[in-house]
N, C-alpha and C positions, 0 to 999 in steps of 0.2 A: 766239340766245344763244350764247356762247363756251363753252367747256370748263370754266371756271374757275364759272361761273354755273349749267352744266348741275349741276358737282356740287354748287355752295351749295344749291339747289334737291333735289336728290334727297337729300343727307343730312336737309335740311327737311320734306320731303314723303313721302321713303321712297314715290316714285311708280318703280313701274319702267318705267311707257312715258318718263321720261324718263332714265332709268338706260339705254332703250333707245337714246335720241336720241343718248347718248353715244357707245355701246358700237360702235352696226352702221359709223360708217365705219373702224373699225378691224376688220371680220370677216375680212376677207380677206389684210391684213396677218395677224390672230393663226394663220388657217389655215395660213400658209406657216410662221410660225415652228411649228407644232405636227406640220407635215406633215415639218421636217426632222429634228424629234428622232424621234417618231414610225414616218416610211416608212409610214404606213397611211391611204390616203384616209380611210375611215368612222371610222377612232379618231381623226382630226384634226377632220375635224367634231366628231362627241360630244367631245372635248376643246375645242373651243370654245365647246359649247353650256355645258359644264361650267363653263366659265370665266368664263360670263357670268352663270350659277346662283351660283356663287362670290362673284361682286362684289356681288349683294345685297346679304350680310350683311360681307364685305371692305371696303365703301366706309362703312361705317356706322363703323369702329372706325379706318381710317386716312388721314392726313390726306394729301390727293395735290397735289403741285404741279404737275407735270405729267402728265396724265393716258396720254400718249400711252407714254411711257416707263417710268411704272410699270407700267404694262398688258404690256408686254411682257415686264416680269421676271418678275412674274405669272404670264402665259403658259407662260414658258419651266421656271421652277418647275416651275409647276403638269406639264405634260412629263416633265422629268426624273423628279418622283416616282412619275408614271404607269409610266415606265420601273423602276424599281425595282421597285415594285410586282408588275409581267406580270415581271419576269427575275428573280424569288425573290432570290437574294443577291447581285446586279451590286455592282460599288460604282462609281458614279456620283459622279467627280468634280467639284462645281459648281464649286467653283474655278478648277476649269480654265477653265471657261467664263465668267469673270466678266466681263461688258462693259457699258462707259459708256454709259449710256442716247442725250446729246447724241450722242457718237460712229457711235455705228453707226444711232441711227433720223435720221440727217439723209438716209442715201440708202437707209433700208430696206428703202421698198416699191421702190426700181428694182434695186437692187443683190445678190445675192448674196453672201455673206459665207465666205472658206475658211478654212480650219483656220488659215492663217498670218495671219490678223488677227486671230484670237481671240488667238496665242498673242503676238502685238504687243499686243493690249490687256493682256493680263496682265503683258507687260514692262515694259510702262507706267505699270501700276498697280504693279507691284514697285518703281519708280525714285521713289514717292510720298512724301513725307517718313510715318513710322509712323501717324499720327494721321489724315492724311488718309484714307491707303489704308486704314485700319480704317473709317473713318466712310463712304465710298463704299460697300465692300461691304457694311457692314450695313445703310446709306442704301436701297440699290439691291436688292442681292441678298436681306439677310433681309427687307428692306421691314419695316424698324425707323423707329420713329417719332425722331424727335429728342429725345425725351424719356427714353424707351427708352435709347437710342443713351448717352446723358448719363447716366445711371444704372450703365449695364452699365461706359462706361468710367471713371467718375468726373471727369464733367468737367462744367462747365457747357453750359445751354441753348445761348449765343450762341456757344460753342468749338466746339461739334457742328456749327453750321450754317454758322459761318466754315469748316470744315476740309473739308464737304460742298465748300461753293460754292467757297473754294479747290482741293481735289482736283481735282474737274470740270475746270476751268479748266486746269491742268496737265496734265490727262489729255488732253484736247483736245489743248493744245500739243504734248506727248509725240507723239502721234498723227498729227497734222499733218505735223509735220514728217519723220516715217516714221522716225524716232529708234528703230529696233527693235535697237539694241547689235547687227546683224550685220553 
């Protein structure tokens, strides 16, 4: 079965040895994204284990297209707020960190990611026409549903999902071409 089928099936079944099927070959991918916000071997594990306790009841209420890339928002989220959490008043800019799911997980698992990519993604997504760049990061980052999305901005169903898939696509190009305004 594909990813697309693993989760028609576990939102169905609410089975989590196949919520399992889904989940483990991305372990070692969400390890590395948890070990880098993190720095702590055992809190990157338990933060994964966390995360997979997480999607239980997370896959049940939202709808995922691709599973590989929402999981890492997830992820990284899920991180960050750990981080607040253990450092009592940090403030933790996730914006800073906003990154295009396609973008960064086509070379995730080989690649290492520096500060000056995140801050090229974010250039990137600044260069966005307004609409788009809104509906990506709530798309991605709040892991706001499209319906959600269309309510918060007052816009239709199909303008949310055109200005996602267009976003993306521009961010990409953005990206691509190393177009970082420097």
């Amino acid at each position: 079965m594909d990813e697309r089928e693993l989760l028609i099936q576990y939102k169905r079944t609410m089975d989590v040895n196949v919520l399992g099927r889904l989940f483990s070959p991305y372990m070692s991918l969400l390890y590395g994204v948890c070990f880098k916000y993190l720095k702590d071997r055992d809190a990157s594990q338990d933060a994964v284990m966390q995360i997979f306790e997480q999607l239980v009841e997370k896959l049940k209420i939202h709808d995922v297209d691709n599973f590989k890339s929402w999981l890492y928002f997830f992820a990284r989220n899920h991180c960050l707020m750990e981080l607040r959490k253990s450092k009592g008043k940090i403030n933790v800019d996730i914006e800073q960190h906003t990154i295009e799911s396609e973008a960064i997980l086509k070379a995730a698992d080989d690649v290492r990611w520096e500060e000056a990519d995140f801050e090229k993604m974010e250039h990137c997504l600044s260069r966005l026409p307004e609409l788009q760049a809104t509906c990506v990061r709530l798309f991605y980052l709040k892991q706001m549903c499209y319906k959600d999305i269309g309510e918060k901005l007052n816009v239709d169903l199909n303008q949310v999902k055109s200005s996602i898939q267009n976003g993306k696509r521009n961010l990409k190009i953005c990206m691509e071409k190393g177009n970082n305004g420097k």
